[in-house]
C-alpha positions in Angstrom: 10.1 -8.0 27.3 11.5 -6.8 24.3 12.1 -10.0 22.5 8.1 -10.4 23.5 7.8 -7.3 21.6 10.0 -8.5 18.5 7.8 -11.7 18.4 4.3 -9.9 18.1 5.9 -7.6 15.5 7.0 -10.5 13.2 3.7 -12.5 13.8 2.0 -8.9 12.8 4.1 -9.3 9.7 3.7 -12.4 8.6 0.2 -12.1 9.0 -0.5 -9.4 7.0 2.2 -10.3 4.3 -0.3 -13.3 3.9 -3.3 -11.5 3.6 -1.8 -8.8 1.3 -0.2 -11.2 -1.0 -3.7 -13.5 -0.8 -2.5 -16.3 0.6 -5.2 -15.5 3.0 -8.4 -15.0 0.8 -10.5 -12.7 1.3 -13.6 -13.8 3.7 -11.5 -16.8 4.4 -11.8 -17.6 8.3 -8.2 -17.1 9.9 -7.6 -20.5 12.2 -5.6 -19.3 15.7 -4.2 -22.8 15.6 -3.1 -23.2 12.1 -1.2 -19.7 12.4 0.3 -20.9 15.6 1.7 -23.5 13.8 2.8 -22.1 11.0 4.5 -19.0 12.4 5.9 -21.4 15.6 4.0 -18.5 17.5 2.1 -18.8 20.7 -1.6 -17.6 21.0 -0.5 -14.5 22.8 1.0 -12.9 19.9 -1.0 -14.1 17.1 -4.4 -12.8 18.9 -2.5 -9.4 19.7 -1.4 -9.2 16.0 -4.9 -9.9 14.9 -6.8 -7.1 17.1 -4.0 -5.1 15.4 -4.9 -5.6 11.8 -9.0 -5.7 12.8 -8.3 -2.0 13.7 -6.4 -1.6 10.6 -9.4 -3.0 8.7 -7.5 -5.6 7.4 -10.0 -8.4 9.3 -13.4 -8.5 11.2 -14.9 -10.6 13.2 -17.1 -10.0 16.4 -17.0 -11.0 20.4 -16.9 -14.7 20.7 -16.5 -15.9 17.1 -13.8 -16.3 14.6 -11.7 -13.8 12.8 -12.1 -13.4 8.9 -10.1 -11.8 6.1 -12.2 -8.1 5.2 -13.6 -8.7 1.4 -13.0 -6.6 -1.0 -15.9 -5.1 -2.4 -16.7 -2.2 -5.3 -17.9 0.5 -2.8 -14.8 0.0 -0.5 -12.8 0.2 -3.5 -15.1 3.6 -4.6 -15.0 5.2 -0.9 -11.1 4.5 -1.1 -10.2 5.8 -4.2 -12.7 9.1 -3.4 -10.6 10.0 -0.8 -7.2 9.3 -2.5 -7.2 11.2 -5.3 -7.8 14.5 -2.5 -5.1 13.9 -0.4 -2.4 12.6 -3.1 -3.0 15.9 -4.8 -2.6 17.7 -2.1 0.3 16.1 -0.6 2.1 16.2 -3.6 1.7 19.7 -4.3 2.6 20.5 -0.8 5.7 18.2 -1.3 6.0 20.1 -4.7 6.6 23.4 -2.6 8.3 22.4 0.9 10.1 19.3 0.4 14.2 19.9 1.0 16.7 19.0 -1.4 17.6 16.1 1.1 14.8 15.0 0.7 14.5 14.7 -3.3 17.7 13.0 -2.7 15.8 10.7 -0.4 13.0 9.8 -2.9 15.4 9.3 -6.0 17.2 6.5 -4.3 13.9 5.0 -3.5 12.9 5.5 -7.0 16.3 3.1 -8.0 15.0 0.3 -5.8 11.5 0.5 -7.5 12.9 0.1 -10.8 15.1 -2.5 -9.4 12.2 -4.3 -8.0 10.1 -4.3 -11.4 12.9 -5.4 -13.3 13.3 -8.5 -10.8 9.7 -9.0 -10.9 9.7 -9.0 -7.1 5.7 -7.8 -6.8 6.4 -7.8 -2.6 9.2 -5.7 -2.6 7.6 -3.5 -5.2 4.6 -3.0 -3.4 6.5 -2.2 -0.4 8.9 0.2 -2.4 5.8 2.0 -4.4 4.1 2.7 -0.4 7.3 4.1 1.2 8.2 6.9 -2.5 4.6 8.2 -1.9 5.0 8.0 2.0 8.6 10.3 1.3 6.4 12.8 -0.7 3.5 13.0 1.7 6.1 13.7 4.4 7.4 16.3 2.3 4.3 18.0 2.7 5.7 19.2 6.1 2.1 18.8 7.5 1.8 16.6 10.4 -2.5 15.6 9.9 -2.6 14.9 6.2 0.6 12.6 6.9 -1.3 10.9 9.2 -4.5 10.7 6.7 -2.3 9.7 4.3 -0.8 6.8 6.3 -4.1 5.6 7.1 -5.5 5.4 3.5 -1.9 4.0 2.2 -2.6 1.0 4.8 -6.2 0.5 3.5 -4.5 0.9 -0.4 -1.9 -2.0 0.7 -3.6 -5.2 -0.3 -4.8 -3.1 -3.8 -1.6 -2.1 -5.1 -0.2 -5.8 -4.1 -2.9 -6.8 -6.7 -2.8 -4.1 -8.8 0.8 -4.6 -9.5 1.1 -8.7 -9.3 -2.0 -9.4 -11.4 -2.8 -10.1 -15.0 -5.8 -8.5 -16.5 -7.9 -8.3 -19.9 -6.7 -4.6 -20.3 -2.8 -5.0 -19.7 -0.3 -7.1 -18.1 1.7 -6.9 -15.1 4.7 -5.9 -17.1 3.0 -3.3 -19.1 1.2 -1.8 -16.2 4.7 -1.7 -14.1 6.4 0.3 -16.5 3.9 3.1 -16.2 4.3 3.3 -12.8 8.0 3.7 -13.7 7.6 6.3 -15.8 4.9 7.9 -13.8 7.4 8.0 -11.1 10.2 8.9 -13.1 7.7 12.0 -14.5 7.1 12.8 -10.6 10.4 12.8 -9.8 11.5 15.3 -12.2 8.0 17.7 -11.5 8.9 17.9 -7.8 12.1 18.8 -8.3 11.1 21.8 -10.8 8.3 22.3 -8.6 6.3 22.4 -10.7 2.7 22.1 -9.2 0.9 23.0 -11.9 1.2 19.6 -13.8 2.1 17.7 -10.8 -1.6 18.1 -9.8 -2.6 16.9 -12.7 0.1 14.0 -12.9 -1.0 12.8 -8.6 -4.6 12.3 -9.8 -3.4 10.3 -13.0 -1.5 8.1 -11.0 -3.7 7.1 -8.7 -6.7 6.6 -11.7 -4.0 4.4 -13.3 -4.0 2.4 -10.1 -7.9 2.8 -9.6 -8.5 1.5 -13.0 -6.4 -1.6 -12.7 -7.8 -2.8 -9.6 -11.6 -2.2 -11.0 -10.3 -4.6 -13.9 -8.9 -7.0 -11.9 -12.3 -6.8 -9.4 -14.5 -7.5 -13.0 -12.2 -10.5 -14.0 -13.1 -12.5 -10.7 
């Protein structure tokens, strides 16, 4: 049983790595038997991994037919970043307040490996770095419900920030766009630990326009 339960996890994984990263378009139709064969997966897994990412909004698809990659469209993208820029604000300022020295310890070292990641240029491991430093401050918040808010939009953010940080635009490159993460983070880091809410309000909803902005550009460039 539990090496059932390894193998749906990794097939969760491997799906969704492909439909963060784009390998799996968006509206593309998702073939059951090409999976299988590229994951060496049985249908059991792969059709549990996919009901799990249709309730994480990642896919669709109705009774009887084919599964298919969610688009991403301008009023998700709106309805997203509406209820972002709330919750970041206030989970940072919570952080700003509550978090423990342990736990700016905590988000330092992760701020290492995301400069680490942008100077390799490793956009996967970036995007999966960038999640868990704003996961640590939101669970420095100490408050169990907007955690679990913030979770939820995080997972909805997931394919954006992949594109947002891997993409070329009109506006800016990758590169350029990167390094004011960095030293939006950097900026954070140093804020929480004065806690100073004040101007970490104002840097949380900065930060996430920075990331709304490059994903509208990317959205206008297609």
């Amino acid at each position: 049983m539990a090496g059932r339960g390894y193998m749906a996890q990794e097939v969760y994984s491997r799906i969704k790595r492909k439909i963060i990263t784009l390998e799996l378009q968006p509206g593309e139709i998702i073939s059951e038997k090409k999976l299988e064969n590229e994951l060496g997966a049985g249908r059991t897994p792969i059709r549990e991994a996919l009901l799990t990412l249709k309730v994480e909004k990642f896919i669709e698809g109705s009774p009887n037919k084919p599964f298919y990659v969610k688009e991403i469209s301008l009023k998700s993208v709106r309805d997203l970043f509406e209820t972002l820029v709330p919750i970041e604000k206030m989970a940072t300022v919570l952080a700003a307040q509550r978090m423990s020295e342990q736990g700016f310890d905590e988000l330092a070292r992760m701020n290492e490996k995301i400069n680490g990641a942008i100077e390799k240029r490793d956009y996967w491991e970036l995007t999966n770095q960038n999640r868990e430093f704003h996961r640590l401050i939101a669970r420095g918040s100490d408050n169990e419900y907007l955690l679990s808010i913030h979770e939820n939009l995080r997972n909805q953010a997931e394919r954006l920030s992949f594109l947002a940080i891997s993409s070329e635009t009109r506006g800016s490159s990758a590169d350029e766009h990167n390094k004011k993460i960095r030293d939006h983070h950097r900026r954070m880091l140093t804020l929480l630990v004065e806690r100073n809410t004040e101007e970490l309000e104002k840097l949380a909803e900065e930060h996430i326009k920075l990331f709304q902005g490059r994903v509208l550009q990317y959205l206008r460039i297609l």
